[in-house]
N, C-alpha and C positions, 0 to 999 in steps of 0.2 A: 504494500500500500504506500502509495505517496503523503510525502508529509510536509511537502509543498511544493511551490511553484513559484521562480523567481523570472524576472527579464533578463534576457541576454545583455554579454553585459556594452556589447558592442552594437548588437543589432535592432532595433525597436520592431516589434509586432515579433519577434523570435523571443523562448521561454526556454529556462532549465525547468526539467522535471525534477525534484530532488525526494527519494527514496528512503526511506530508515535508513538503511546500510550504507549511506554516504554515496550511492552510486547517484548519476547523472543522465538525462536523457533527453537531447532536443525536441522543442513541441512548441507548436502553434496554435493560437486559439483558434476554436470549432464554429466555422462560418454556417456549419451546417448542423448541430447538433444533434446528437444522438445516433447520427449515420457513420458508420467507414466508410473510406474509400475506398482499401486495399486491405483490409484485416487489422491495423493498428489499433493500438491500446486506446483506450480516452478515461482520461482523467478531470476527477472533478474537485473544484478547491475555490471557497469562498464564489459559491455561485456560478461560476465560468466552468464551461469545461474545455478542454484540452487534448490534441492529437498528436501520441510520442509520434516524430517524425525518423523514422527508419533509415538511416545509414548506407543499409545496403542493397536497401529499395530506391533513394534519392542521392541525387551526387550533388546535390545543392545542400543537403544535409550532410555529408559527407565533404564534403568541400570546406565548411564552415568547421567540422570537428577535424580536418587537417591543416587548419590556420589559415582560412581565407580572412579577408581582414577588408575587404573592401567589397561591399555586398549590395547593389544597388536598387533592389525592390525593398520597398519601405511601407509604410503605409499611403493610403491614395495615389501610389504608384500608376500609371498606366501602363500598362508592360503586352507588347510584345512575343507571345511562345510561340516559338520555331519547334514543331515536333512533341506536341502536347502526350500522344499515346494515350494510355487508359486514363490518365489524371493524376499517378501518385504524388508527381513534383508539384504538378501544375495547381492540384488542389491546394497545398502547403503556398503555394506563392499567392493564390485566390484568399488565405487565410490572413497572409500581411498585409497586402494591400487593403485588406477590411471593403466594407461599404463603398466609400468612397474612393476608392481606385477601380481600376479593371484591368480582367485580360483580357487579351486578344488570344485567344487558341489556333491554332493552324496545325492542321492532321490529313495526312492523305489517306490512311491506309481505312478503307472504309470498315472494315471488322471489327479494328479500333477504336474510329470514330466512331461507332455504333455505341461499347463500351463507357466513354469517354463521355458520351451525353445522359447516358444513364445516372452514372456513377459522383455525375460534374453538373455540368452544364445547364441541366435541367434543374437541377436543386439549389445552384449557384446562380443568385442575382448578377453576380458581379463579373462572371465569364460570357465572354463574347464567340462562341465555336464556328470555325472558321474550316469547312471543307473544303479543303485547295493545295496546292503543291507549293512550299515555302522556296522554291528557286524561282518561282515565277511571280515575285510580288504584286506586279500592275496587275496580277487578275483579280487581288483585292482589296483594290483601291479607294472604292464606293464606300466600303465598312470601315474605313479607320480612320481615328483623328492621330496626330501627331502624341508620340510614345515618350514614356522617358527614359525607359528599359524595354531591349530586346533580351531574352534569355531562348539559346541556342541547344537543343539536343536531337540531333540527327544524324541516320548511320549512315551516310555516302562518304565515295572517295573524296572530294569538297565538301567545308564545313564553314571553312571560314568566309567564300564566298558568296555564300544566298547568305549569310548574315549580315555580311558588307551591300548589298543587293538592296534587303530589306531598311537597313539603317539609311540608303541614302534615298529613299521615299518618307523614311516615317519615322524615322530618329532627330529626337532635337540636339542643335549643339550641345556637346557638356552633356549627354545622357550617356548611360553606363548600358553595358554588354558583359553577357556571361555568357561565354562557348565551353560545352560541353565535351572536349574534345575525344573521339573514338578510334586509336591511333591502327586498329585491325580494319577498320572500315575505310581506311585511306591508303593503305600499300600494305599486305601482309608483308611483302618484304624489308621495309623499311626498318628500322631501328625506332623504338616507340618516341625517339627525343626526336630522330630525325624528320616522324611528322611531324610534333609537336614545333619545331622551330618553321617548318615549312608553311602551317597556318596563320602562326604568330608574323609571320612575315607578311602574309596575305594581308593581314590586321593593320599593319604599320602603314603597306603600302597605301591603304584605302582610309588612311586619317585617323587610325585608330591610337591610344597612346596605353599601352599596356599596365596597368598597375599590378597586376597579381598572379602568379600560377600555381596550379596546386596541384599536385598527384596525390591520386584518389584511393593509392593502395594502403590499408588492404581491404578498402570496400569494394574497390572494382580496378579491374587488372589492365595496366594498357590505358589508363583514361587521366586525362588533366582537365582542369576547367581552368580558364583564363577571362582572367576579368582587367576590363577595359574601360577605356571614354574616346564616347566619338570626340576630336574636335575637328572636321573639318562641317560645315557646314552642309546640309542635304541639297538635293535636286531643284 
């Protein structure tokens, strides 16, 4: 049993869980109460309740318990998801920005998005689900206002491109970027640093100014997230 709940001590709208035993577990508060998303715990403390957020189900959780330090969806955030899937991250990001933010979801894989509306979408005010292919932004153009955060997880050989893509439609100056990098989805032969320098370069080249990298082992093998700021101005 939990015997409290405290704020991150970096990140607003992120929580420790704190346990008897001293142990620790990241959690966000329950935009949707009483529901899981993906089987997570939920914790209740002084009225709120609360979704431990799983490590080695999310690499945005994962990223932050390997010392990311620069984490740009906050509250009222409007953010951006490149590659939403069933919802596990994307709900935890729907949890920070609270009410008053949104996401933008973008999901191609329709069995997914099927899951993803179920699970999300439908029970979430504050998600915007977006059936379409995240390399081809102009096709959804109509649905978005101006983001402050794009957050990036998708498994192609290019990663950092359709995210450079989408920033420079709907990224405002000075907004923040999180690539989720999958270094077996970009060259099984490469060396995992070799992609990883080869996207971050894509980043650089396209105005991006890198703050942070983080390897994600040992929640997931082969993977970095890199967190950024656009400064070049959009389209």
């Amino acid at each position: 049993m939990a015997v409290s709940v405290e704020p991150h001590e970096k990140f607003e709208g992120v929580y420790w869980v704190v346990y008897e035993d001293g142990s620790r577990r990241l959690a966000t508060l329950n935009l949707d109460p009483g529901f899981k998303v993906y089987g997570e715990a939920l914790v209740k403390y002084k009225g709120k309740e609360y979704r431990v957020w799983n490590p080695y189900r999310s690499k945005l959780a994962a990223s932050i318990l390997n010392g990311l330090d620069y984490m740009p969806v906050a509250p009222g955030s409007k953010v951006l998801y490149l590659g939403a899937s069933t919802g596990t991250t994307a709900s935890h990001v729907s949890d920070i920005v609270g009410r008053d933010g949104v996401v933008y979801a973008v999901e191609f894989a329709p069995r997914v998005m099927r899951v993803f509306l179920e699970n999300c979408a439908k029970r979430r005010p504050n998600i915007i689900p977006i059936y379409d292919d995240a390399t081809k932004p102009e096709n959804y153009i109509s649905l978005l206002d101006e983001v402050d955060v794009i957050y990036c997880d998708i498994a192609q050989p290019q990663q950092a491109k359709p995210l450079a893509d989408n920033a420079d439609l709907y990224l405002r100056m000075g907004g923040g970027i999180l690539l989720a990098i999958k270094a077996r989805s970009i060259d099984v032969t490469l060396e995992p640093s070799e992609a990883y320098r080869a996207e971050m370069n894509v980043l650089k080249n396209r105005g991006f100014k890198i703050e942070r990298v983080v390897h994600l082992e040992p929640y997931d093998k082969d993977h970095a997230m890199v967190a950024a700021v656009f400064k070049k101005g959009g389209k």
